[in-house]
C-alpha positions as CSV (number, residue, x, y, z in Angstrom):
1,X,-146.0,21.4,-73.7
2,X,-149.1,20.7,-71.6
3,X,-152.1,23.1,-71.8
4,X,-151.2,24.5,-68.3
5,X,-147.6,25.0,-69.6
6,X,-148.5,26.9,-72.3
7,X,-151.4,29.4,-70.2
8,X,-148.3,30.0,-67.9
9,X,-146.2,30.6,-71.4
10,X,-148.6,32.7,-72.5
11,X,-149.3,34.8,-69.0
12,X,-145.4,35.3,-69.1
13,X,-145.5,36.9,-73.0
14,X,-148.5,39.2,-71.6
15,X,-146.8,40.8,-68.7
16,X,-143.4,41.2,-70.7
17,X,-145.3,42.8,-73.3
18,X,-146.3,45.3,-70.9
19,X,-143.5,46.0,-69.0
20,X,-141.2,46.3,-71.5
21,X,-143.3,48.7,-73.8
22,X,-143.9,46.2,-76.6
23,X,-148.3,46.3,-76.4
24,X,-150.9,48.4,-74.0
25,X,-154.7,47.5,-73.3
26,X,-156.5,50.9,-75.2
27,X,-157.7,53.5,-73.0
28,X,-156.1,51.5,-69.8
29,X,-156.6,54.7,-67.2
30,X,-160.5,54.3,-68.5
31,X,-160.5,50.5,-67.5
32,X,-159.8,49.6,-71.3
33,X,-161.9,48.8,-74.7
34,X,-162.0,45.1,-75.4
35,X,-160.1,44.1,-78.5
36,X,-158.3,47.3,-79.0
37,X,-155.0,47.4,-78.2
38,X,-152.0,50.1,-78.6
39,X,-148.6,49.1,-79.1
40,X,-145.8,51.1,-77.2
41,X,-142.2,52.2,-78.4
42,X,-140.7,48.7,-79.0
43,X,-144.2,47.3,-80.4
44,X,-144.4,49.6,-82.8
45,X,-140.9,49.9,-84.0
46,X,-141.6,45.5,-84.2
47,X,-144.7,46.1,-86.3
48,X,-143.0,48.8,-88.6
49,X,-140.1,46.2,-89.2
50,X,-142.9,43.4,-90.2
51,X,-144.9,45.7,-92.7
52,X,-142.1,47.2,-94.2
53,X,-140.2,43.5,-94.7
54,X,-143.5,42.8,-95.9
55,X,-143.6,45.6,-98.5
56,X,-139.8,45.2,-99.8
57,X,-140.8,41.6,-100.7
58,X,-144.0,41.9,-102.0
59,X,-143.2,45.1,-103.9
60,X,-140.0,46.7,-104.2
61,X,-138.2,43.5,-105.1
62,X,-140.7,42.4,-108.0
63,X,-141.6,43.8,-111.4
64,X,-145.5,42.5,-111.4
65,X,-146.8,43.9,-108.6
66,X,-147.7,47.6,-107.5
67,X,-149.4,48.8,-103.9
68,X,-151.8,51.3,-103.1
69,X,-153.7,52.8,-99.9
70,X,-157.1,53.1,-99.7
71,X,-160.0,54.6,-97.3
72,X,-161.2,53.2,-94.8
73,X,-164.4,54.8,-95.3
74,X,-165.9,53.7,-98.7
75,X,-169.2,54.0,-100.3
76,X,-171.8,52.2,-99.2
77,X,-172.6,50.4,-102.7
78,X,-169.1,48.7,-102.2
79,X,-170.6,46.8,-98.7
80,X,-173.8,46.0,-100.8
81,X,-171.9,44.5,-103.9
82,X,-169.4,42.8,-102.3
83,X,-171.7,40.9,-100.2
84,X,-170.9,42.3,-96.7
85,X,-174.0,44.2,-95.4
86,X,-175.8,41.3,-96.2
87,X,-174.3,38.2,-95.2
88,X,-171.2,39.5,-93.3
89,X,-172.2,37.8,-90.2
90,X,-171.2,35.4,-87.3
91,X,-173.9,33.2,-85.8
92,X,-174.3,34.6,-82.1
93,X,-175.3,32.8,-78.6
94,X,-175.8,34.1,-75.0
95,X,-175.3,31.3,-71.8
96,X,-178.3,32.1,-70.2
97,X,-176.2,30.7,-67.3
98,X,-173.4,33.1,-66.8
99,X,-174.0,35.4,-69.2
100,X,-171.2,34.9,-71.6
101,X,-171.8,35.7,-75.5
102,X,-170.1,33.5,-77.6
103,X,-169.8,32.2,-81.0
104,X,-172.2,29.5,-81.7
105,X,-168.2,27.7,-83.3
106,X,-166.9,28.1,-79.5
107,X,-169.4,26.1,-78.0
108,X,-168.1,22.4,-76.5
109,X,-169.9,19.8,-77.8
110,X,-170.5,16.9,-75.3
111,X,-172.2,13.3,-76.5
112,X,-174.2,15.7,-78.7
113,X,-174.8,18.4,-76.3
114,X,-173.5,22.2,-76.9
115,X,-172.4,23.5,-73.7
116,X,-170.6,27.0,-72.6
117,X,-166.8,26.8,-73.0
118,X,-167.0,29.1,-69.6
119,X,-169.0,27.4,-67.4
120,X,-170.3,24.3,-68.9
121,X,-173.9,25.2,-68.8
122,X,-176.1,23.7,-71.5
123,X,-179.0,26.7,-71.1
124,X,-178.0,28.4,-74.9
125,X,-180.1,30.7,-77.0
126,X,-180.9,29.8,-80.6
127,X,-178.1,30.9,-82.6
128,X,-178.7,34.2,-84.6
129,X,-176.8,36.0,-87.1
130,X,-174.5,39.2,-85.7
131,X,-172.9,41.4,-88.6
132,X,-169.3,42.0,-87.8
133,X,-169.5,45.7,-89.8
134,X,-168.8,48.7,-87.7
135,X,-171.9,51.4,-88.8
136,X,-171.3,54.9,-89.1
137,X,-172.7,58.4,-90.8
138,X,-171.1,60.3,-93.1
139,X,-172.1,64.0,-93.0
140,X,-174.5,66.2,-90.8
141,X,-177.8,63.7,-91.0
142,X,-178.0,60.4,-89.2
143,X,-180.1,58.9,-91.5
144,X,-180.6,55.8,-94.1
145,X,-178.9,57.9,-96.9
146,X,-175.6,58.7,-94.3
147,X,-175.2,55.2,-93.4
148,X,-171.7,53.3,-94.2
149,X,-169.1,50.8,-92.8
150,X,-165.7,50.6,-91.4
151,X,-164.0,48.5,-93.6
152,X,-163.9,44.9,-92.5
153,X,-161.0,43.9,-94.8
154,X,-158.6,46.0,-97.3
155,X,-159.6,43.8,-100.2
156,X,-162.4,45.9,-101.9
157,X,-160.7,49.3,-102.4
158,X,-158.0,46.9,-104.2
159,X,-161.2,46.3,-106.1
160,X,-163.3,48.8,-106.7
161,X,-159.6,50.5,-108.1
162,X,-158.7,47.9,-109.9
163,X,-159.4,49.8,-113.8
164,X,-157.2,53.1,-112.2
165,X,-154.4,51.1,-111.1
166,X,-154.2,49.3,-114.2
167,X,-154.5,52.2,-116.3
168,X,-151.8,54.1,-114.7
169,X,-149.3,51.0,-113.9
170,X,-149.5,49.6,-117.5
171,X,-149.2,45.7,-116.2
172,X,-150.0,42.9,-118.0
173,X,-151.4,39.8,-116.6
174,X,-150.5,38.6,-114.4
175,X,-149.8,41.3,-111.9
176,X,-150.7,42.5,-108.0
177,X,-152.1,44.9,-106.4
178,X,-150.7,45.5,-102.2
179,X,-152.3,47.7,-99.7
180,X,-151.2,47.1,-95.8
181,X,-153.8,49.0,-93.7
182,X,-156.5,49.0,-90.8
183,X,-160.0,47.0,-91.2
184,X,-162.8,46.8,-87.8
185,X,-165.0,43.9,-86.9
186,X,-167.3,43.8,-84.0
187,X,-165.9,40.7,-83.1
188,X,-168.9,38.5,-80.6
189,X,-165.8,38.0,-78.4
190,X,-162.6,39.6,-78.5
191,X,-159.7,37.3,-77.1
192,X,-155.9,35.6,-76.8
193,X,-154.7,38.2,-76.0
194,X,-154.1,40.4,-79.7
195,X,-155.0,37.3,-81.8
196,X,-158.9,38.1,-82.1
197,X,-159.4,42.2,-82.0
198,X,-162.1,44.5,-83.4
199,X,-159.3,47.1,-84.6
200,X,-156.8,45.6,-86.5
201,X,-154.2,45.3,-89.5
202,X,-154.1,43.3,-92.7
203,X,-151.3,42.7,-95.3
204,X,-153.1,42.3,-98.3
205,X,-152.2,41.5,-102.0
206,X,-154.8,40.5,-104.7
207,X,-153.1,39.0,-107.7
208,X,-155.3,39.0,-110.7
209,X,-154.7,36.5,-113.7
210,X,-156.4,34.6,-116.2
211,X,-158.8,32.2,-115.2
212,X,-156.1,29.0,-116.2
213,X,-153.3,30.3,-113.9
214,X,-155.2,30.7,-110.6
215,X,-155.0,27.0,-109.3
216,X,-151.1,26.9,-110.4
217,X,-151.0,30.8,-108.6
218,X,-152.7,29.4,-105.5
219,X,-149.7,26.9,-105.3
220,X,-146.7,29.4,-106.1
221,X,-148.6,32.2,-103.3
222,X,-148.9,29.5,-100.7
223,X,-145.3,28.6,-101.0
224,X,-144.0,32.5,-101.1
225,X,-145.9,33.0,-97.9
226,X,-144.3,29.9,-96.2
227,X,-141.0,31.1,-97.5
228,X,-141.8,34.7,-96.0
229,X,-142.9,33.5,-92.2
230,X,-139.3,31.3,-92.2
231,X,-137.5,34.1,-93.4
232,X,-139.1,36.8,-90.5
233,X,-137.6,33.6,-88.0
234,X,-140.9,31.4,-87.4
235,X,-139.5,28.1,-87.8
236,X,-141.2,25.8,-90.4
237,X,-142.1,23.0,-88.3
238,X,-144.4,25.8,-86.4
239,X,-146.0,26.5,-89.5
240,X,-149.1,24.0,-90.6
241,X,-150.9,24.3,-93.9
242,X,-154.3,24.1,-94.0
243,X,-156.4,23.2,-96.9
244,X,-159.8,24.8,-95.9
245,X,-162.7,21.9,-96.7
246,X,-165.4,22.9,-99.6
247,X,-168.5,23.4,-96.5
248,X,-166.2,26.2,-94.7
249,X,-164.6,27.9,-97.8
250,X,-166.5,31.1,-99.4
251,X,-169.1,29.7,-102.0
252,X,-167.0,31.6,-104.6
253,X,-163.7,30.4,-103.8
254,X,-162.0,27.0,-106.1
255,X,-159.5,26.8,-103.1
256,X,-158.3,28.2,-99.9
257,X,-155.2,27.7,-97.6
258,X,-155.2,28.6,-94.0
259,X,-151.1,28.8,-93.0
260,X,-151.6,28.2,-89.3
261,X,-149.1,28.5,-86.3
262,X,-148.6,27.2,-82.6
263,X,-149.3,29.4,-80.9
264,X,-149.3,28.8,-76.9
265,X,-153.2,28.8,-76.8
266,X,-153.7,26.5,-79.5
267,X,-152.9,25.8,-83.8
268,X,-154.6,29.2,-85.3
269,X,-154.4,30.7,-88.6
270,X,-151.6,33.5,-89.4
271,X,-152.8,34.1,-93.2
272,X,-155.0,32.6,-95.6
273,X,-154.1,32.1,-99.4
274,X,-157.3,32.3,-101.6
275,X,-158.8,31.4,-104.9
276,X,-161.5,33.8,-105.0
277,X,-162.0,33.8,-108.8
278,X,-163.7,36.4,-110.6
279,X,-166.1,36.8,-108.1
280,X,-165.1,40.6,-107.0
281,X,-164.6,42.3,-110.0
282,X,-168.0,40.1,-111.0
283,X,-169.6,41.8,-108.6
284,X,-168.7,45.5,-108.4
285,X,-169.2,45.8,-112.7
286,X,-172.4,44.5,-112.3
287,X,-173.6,47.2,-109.4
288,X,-171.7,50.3,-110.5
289,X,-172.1,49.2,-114.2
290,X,-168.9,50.1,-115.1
291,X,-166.1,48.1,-117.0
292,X,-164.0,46.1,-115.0
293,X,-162.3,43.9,-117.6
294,X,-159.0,43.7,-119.1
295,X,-158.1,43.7,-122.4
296,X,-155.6,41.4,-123.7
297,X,-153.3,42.8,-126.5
298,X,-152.0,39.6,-128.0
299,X,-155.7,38.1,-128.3
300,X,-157.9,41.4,-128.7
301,X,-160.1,39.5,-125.4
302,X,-161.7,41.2,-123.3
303,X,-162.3,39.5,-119.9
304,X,-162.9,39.9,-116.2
305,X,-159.5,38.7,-114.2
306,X,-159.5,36.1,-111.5
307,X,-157.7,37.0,-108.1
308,X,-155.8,34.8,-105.5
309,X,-155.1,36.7,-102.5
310,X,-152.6,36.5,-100.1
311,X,-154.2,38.0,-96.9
312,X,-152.2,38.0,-93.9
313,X,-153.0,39.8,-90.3
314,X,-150.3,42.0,-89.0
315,X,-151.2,41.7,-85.2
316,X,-151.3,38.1,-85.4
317,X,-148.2,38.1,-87.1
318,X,-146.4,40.5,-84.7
319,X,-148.1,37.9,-81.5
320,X,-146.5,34.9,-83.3
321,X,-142.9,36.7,-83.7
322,X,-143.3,37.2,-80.3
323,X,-144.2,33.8,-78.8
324,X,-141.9,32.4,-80.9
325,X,-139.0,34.5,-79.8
326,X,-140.1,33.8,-76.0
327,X,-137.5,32.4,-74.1
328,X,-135.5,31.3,-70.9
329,X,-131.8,29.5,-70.1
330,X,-129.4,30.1,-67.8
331,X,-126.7,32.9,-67.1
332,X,-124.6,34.1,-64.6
333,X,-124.8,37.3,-63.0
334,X,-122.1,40.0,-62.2
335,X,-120.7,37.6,-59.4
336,X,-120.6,34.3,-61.9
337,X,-124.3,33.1,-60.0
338,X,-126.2,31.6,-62.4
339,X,-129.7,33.5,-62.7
340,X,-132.8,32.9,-65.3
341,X,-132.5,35.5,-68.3
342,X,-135.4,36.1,-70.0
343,X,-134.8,36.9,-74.2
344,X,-136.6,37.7,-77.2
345,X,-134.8,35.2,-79.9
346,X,-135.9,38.0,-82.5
347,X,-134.6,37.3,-86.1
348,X,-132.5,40.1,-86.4
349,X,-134.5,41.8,-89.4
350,X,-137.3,42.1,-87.5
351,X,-135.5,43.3,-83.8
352,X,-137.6,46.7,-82.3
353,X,-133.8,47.6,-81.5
354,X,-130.6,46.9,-83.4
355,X,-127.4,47.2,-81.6
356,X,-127.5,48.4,-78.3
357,X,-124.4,50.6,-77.3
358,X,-122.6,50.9,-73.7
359,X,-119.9,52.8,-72.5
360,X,-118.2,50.2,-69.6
361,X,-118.3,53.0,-66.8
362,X,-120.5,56.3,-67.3
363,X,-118.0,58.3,-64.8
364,X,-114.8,58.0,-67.1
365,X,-115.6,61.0,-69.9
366,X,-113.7,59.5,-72.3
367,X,-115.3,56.1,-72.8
368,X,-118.7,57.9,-72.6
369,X,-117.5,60.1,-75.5
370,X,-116.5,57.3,-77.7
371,X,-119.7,55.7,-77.0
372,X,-121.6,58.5,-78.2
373,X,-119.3,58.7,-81.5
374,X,-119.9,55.2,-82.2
375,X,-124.0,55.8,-81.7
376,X,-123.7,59.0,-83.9
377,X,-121.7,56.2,-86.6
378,X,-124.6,53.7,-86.2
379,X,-127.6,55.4,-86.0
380,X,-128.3,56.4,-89.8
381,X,-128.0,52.7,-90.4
382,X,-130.5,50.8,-88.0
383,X,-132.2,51.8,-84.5
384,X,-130.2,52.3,-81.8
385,X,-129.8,52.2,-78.2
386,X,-127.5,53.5,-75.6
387,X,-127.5,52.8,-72.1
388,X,-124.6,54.1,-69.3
389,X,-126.5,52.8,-66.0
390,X,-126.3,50.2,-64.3
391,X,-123.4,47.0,-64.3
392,X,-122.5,46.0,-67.8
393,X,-124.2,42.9,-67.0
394,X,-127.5,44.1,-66.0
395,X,-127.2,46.2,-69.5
396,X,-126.9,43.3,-71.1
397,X,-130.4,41.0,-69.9
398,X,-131.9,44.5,-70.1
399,X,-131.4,44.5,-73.6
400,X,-131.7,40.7,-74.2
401,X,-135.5,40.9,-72.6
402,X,-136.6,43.4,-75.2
403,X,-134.7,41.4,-78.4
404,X,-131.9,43.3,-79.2
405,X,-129.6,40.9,-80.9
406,X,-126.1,42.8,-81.0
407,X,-124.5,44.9,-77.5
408,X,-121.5,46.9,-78.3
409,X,-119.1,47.8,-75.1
410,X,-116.6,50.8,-75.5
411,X,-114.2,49.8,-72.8
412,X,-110.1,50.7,-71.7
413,X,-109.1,48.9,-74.8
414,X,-110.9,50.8,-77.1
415,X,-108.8,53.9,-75.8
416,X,-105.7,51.9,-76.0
417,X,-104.8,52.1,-72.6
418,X,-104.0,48.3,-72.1
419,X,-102.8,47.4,-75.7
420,X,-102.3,49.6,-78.6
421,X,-102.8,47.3,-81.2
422,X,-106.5,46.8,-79.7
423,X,-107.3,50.9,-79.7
424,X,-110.5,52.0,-81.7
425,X,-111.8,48.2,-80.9
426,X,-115.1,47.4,-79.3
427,X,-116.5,44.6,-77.7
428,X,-119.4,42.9,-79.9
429,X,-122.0,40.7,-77.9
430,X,-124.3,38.0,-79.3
431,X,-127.6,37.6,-77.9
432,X,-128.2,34.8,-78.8
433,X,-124.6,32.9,-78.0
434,X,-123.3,35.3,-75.2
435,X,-120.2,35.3,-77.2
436,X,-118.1,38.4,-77.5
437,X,-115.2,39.3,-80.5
438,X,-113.2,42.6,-80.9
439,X,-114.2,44.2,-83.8
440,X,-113.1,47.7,-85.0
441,X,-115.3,50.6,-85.2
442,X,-114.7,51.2,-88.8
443,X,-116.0,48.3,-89.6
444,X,-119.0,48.2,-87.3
445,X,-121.8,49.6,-89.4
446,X,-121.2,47.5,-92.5
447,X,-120.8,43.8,-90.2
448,X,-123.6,44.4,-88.4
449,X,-125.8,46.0,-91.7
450,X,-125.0,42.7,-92.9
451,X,-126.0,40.6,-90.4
452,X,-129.2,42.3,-89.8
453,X,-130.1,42.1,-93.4
């Protein structure tokens, strides 16, 4: 796809976002906040299926790893140790030309000559350093002694907990602490759309071993994480591993993987796999001068753990599922016309909406009624829709547009007015295919439990 493909692409996702409910600009009414954003009914349901896929695989289906939740708000010794008050920064540059603030990374460089991205003008400031931290106050008095952060990443309550977790979890090395939750950076300049925000949320695991395991761990985590994006329905050939170059790697990292994606503005990174040593817990013994370390049974050690974290961004993950499930054929209409349909090729797992339920005419009582039986049936099982306006085929590229991958149809052969072999039958629709097959309603919950799995 050429670049102009892919900005109409991309315009396309934006306005279907909207108008189906899936992502809002924050405070819209009040002309917005740049790089906040609010997702709406089916964004939100979308996000919940990604962190709680997330969670069952990461935790619920393994024996060495555990999760927690911690503050946003933390202590202000935390920012100091871990390095972020003082070098959590971005170098920053204003276009004298047209105003624009950018990254000094975003600027084009011509036969050796930076220029603005925006309108090409070569009249720059000097780079300078911009923290990303959010400053608050905690308490009455805004003063030096009241100052602290919004949490930039999850990572350091993992941390600064590490001793309590281990205490009460009783694991042995090697094992993994998980936290999913919010972290704010003043981002320079907010933009693609959700990709780059200030307000955002991470997926976050820090596995600690011994020192010998973490370049064999980075390996294992950077396949997992592959594994996980193909199994959520991002295709592996969209999927590009990056292995992040000694100068642009953290000076305490032994190695770093940036798994990367396509999306319609460009390759940019979905999650990066890191080596971070024992840099962390290093760090936050020395300053609060309390024990980090673990002791190991079998060889009376004690020792400081290394970490490789998984760290993955829940918005960009949720803007990728969508991209990705982006599509347009060919169908035909009511009359047998053939019309563009717009769907959402969502992996079923991760569908806002499961099954989508339609009684074939909402004047004739008793199809509505078995409709609403077969939603009361359904619903403890997976989230459910039911819709009675409209033609059955609008119904249908209604629900296609928003992802839902299975339409059920209560119609006059589920009451067994044309054959009464085919009563307490519905009709089940595809998506994907378009095709249909009669399947009884006993057996609804469990087929489609399974193919939703």
């Amino acid at each position: 796809m050429d670049s102009k493909t892919d900005a109409q692409r991309m315009e396309k996702i934006v306005s279907l976002c909207k108008r189906r409910g899936f992502i809002f600009q924050s405070s819209e009414i009040y002309g917005g906040l740049n790089g906040c954003w609010d997702y709406g009914p089916l964004g939100v349901e979308l996000k919940r299926n990604l962190k709680n896929y997330w969670w069952r695989v990461m935790v619920h289906e393994r024996d060495d790893i555990v999760g927690m939740d911690g503050s946003i708000l933390m202590n202000r010794a935390v920012w100091k140790a871990s390095g972020h008050e003082d070098t959590f920064s971005d170098p920053m540059v204003d276009c004298r030309s047209c105003k624009a603030r950018l990254r000094a990374d975003q600027l084009i460089d011509k036969k050796g000559v930076k220029q603005c991205p925006n309108c090409g003008g070569k009249d720059l400031t000097e780079p300078r350093a911009f923290n990303l931290m959010f400053k608050t106050y905690v308490g009455a008095t805004e003063d030096e002694s009241s100052v602290t952060y919004l949490r930039p990443e999850t990572a350091q309550a993992i941390f600064v907990q590490f001793k309590n977790v281990l205490e009460v979890s009783r694991k042995k090395l090697p094992f993994g602490i998980a936290q999913i939750g919010k972290a704010f950076r003043n981002e320079i300049n907010p933009r693609n759309f959700t990709f780059r925000s200030r307000e955002f949320e991470q997926m976050e695991l820090e596995y600690f071993c011994r020192a010998e395991e973490g370049m064999q761990l980075l390996e294992y985590w950077k396949e997992e994480r592959l594994k996980f994006y193909e199994n959520i329905g991002i295709p592996r050939e969209k999927l590009h591993v990056k292995t992040v170059s000694d100068e642009e790697r953290a000076f305490y990292s032994k190695g770093t993987y940036d798994i990367e994606y396509d999306f319609p503005f460009g390759r940019q990174e979905l999650e990066g796999v890191a080596y971070r040593t024992d840099y962390d817990l290093s760090q936050h013994q020395k300053a609060s001068g309390k024990s980090l370390e673990y002791f190991d049974e079998e060889t009376k050690q004690k020792f400081i753990p290394h970490v490789v974290e998984p760290s993955a961004g829940v918005d960009r993950t949720v803007l990728a599922l969508i991209c990705e499930a982006y599509s347009e054929d060919e169908a035909p209409d009511e009359k047998g016309k053939m019309e563009t349909r717009i769907v959402l090729r969502f992996h079923p797992r991760m569908a806002p909406i499961k099954c989508a339920v339609f009684p074939l005419l909402k004047n004739k009582e008793q199809l509505v009624a078995k409709a609403k039986e077969i939603v009361d049936l359904l619903r403890p099982h997976m989230s459910i829709f039911y819709d009675e306006s409209g033609a059955i085929g609008r119904r249908y590229r209604r629900q296609d547009e928003i992802g839902t991958p299975f339409g059920v149809t209560v119609d006059f052969e589920t009451l067994g007015e044309k054959d009464r072999q085919l009563q307490d039958t519905v009709t089940l629709r595809d998506r994907d295919s378009m095709k249909q097959e009669r399947v009884n309603i006993s057996d609804l919950a469990q087929l489609l439990s399974r193919r939703i799995a």
